[in-house]
C-alpha positions as CSV (number, residue, x, y, z in Angstrom):
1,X,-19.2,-2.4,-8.1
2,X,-18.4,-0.9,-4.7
3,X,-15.5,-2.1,-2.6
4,X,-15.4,-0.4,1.2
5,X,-12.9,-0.9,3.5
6,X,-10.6,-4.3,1.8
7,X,-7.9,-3.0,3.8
8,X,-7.9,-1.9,7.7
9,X,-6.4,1.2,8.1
10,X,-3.9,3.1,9.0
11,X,-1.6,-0.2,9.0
12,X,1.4,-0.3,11.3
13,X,5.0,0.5,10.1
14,X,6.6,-3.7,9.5
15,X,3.8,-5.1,9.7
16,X,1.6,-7.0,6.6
17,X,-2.0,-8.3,6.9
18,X,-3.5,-9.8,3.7
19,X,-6.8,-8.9,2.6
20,X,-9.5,-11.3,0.1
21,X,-10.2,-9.0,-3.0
22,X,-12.5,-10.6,-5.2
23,X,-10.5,-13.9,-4.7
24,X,-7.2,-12.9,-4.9
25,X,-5.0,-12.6,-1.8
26,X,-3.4,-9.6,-1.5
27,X,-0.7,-8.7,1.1
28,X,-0.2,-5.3,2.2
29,X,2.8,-4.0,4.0
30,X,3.9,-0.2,4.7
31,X,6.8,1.3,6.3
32,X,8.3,5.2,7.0
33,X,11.3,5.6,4.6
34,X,13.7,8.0,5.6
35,X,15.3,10.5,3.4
36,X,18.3,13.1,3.3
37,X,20.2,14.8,3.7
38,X,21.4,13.7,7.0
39,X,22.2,15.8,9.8
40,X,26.3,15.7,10.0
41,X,26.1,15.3,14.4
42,X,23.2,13.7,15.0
43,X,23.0,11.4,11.7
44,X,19.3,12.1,11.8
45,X,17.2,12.0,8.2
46,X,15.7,15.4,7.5
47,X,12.1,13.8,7.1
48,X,10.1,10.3,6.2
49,X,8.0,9.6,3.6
50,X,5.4,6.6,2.8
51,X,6.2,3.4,1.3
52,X,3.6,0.8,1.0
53,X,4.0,-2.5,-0.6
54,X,1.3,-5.4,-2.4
55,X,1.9,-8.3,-3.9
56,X,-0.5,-10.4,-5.1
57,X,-1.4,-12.9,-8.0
58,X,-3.9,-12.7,-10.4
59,X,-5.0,-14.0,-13.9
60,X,-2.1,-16.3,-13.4
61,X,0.4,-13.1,-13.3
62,X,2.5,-12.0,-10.1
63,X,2.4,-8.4,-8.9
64,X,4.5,-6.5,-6.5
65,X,3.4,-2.8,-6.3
66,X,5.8,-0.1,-4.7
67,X,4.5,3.2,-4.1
68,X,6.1,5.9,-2.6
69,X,4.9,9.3,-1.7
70,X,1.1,7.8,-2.3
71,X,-2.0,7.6,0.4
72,X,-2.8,4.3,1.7
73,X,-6.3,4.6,-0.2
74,X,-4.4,5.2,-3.5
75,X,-2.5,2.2,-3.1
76,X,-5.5,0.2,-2.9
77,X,-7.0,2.0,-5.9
78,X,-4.5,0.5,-8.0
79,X,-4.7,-3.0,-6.4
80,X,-8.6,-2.7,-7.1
81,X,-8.6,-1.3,-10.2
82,X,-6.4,-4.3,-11.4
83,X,-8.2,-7.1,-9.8
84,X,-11.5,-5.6,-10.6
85,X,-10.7,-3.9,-13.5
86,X,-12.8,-0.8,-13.2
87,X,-12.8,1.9,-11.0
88,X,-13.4,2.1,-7.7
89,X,-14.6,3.9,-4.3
90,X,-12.4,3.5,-1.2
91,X,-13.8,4.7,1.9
92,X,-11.1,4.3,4.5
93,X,-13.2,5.6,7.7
């Protein structure tokens, strides 16, 4: 099975869209973490990273997923290879 595209991307910083996978609702929501140390003057962070966030239920089981540091098409990997349970292709163009 071939999933394309169960997720628009890039998705903007604070905001969450929910995408039909299979079924299950999923809600996806990303921000840009920022991370020290901090800059003694300005207060600034020395950089940002990725978060993104799912949650979903399915099977009757809750999930929240928190990944850091990951690709948007990684995250969705995961969610995929959960619900679908097999893996999957993500083409995010």
């Amino acid at each position: 099975m071939e999933h394309r595209r169960a997720l628009k991307l890039p998705l903007p910083e604070n905001e969450v869209r929910t995408s039909d996978i299979d079924g299950a609702a999923v809600t996806f929501g990303y921000r840009s973490m920022p991370y020290g140390p901090y800059n003694h003057d300005t207060h600034e962070p020395s950089g940002y990273y990725d978060m993104y966030v799912a949650e979903f239920e399915y099977d009757g089981i809750e999930y929240q997923i928190v990944a850091e540091q990951m690709e948007a098409e990684e995250v969705v990997k995961v969610v995929l290879s959960i619900i679908c349970g097999e893996e999957v292709i993500v083409d995010a163009q």
